[in-house]
N, C-alpha and C positions, 0 to 999 in steps of 0.2 A: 300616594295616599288614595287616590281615585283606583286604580288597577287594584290595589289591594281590597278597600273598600265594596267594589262592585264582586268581588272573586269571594269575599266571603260571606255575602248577603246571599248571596245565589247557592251555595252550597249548603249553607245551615238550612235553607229554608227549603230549598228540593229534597233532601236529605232528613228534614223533623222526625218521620215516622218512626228511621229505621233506629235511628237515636233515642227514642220515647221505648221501643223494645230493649234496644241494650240497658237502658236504665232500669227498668221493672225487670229484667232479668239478676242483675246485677243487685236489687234492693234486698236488703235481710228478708221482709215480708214474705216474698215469694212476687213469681211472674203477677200471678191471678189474684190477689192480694192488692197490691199495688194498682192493677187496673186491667191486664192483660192488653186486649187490643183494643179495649173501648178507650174515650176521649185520645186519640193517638194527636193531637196537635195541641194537648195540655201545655202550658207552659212556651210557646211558641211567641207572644210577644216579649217577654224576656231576651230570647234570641233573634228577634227584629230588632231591636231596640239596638244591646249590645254587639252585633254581628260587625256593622260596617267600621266600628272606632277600634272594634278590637281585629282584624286584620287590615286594618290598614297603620297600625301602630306596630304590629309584627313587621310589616315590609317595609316602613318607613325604617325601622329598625334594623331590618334585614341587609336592607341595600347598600344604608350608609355603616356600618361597618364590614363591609365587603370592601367600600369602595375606599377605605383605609388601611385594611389589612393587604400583606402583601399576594396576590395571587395571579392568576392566568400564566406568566410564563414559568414557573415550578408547579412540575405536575405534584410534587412533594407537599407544597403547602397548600394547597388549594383546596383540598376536604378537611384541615385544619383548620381554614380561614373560612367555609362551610359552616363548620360544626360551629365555632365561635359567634360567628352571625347571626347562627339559627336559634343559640341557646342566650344571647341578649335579647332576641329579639320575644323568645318565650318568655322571658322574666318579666320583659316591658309587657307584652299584650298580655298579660295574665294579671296586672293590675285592674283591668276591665274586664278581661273575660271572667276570674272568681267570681262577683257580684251576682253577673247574668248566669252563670251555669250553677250556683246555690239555689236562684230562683225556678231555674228553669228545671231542676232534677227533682226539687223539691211537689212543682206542679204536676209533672210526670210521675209520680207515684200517688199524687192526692188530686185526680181528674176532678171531682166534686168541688174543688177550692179554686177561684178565680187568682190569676197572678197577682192583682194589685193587692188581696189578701193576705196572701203568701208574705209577701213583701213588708206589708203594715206587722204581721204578727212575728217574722222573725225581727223586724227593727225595737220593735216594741219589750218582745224575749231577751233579744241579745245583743242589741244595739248593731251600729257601725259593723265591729266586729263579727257577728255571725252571718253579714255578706262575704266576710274575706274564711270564713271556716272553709279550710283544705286549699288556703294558697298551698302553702309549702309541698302539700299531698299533689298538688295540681302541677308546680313547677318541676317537682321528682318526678314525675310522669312526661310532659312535654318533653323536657332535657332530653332524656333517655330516644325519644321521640323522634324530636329533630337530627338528633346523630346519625340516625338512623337516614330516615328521611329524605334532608336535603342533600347531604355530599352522594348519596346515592340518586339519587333525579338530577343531580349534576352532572356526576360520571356517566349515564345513563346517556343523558343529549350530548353531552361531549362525545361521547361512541357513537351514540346514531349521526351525529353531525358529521364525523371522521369514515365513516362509513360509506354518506353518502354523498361528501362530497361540499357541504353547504351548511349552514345555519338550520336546525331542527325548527320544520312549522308551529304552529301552535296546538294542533290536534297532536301531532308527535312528543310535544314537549307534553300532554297531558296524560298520553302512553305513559312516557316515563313516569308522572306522576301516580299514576293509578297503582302501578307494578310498585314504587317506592313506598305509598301508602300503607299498603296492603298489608306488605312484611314487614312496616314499621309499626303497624297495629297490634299485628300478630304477637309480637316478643316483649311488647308492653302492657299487655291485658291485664295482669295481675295487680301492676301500677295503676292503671283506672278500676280496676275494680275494689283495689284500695279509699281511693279519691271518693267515689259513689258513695261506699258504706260513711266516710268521714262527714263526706255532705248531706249524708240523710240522718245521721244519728241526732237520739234526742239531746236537750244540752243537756250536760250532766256526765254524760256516758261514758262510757270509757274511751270509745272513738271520739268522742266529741273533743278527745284532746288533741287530735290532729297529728296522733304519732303512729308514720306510715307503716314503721316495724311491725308496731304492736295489732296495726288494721290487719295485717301480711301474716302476723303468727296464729290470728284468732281465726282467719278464714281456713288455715292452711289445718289449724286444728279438727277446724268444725264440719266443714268440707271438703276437702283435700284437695287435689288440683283442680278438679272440675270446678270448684267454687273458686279458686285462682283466677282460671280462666272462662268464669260464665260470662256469656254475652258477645263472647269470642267472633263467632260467623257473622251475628248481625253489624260489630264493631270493625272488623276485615270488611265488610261488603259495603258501611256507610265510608270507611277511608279511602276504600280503593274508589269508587265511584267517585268520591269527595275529592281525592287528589285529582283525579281526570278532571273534573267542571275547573277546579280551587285554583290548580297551576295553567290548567290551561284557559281559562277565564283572563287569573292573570297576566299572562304573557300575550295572549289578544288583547286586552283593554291597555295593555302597556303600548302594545307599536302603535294602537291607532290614536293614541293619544302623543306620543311622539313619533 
């Protein structure tokens, strides 16, 4: 909980800027619309707030079904039992993450509007329910994510470990991360930028119904792939760097803690 806890505090919040561009790129409005590069730490207590309960609910999640499923001596099962870990553990931490990241994207296109605003006026519109607008958009997105992600920064130290002989350091183990991040970003873009428009839309709207397809045919119409994939390079450059601090954060605050 602590390891996890400390590993995603620290990345959400060295990493705000690049995140506040990929959302104004990604918004229907347009970049400069939205806000461009002014108030770039809009919506930033949001992601204080829900950073430390929602990775550390991922890894509490993460570990203990690892530490159930069958893995380490079949090299077979072991990205199986990966994938499986990684994609309960998205379902779990995305009960908390939704909330904060409705708030937080919502702030990042509207700099003029203070978050506890934000907040009062979507509880007020749409209740309860329009914090969780784009679970489902958000768990189709992680899933795909994590597949990616974890059995590959697994196999990744498990090589550099086999390689050199030893147990991969914590800067090493954040190599892997950075590299895993990057190219798990990459091939999900379309997936968050699905997520973005469902979380920005007004109620009512068409997205506002949370159907990822229908987010995916209308951008794919409207924009074609480049709108697929806007906000692509800042979104690669927040993950990769993200996986470096995120995993290796993690894996440091894990040994010195046991």
């Amino acid at each position: 909980l602590k390891a996890g806890g400390v590993a995603g505090v620290c990345v959400d919040l060295i990493l705000f800027p690049l995140d506040t561009v990929k959302t104004r790129l990604q918004s229907p409005q347009g970049f400069r619309k939205a806000g461009g590069f002014r108030g770039i730490y809009a919506g930033v207590p949001s992601t204080a707030i829900g950073s430390f309960p929602n990775a550390a609910a991922f890894f509490i999640t993460y570990e203990n079904v690892k530490s159930v499923l069958p893995h380490g001596s079949s090299s077979y099962l072991s990205p199986a039992t990966h994938m499986v870990a990684a994609s309960l553990g998205e379902v779990v931490a995305c009960l908390i993450r939704v909330p904060s990241e409705v708030i937080k994207q919502r702030a990042q296109v509207s700099p003029s509007s203070s978050t506890l605003r934000i907040l009062s006026h979507t509880l007020y519109h749409e209740g309860v329910q329009g914090l969780y607008r784009g679970y489902k958009s958000t768990v189709l997105r992680e899933i795909p994510f994590s597949l990616v992600q974890f059995p590959l920064w697994e196999s990744l130290k498990d090589l550099w470990s086999w390689k050199q002989g030893h147990v991969v350091d914590s800067w090493q183990s954040a190599v892997c991360g950075a590299f895993a991040g990057g190219f798990a970003a990459a091939v999900t873009t379309p997936l968050d930028v699905a997520k973005t428009r469902i979380m920005l839309a007004k109620a009512g709207s068409s997205n506002a119904s949370g159907n990822v397809l229908a987010a995916l045919g209308t951008i794919w119409r409207t924009q074609g792939l480049s709108g697929l994939f806007a906000g692509v390079v800042p979104r690669m450059a927040a993950i990769s760097l993200g996986g470096f601090i995120f995993l290796g954060t993690y894996e440091k605050t894990r040994q010195l803690l046991l």
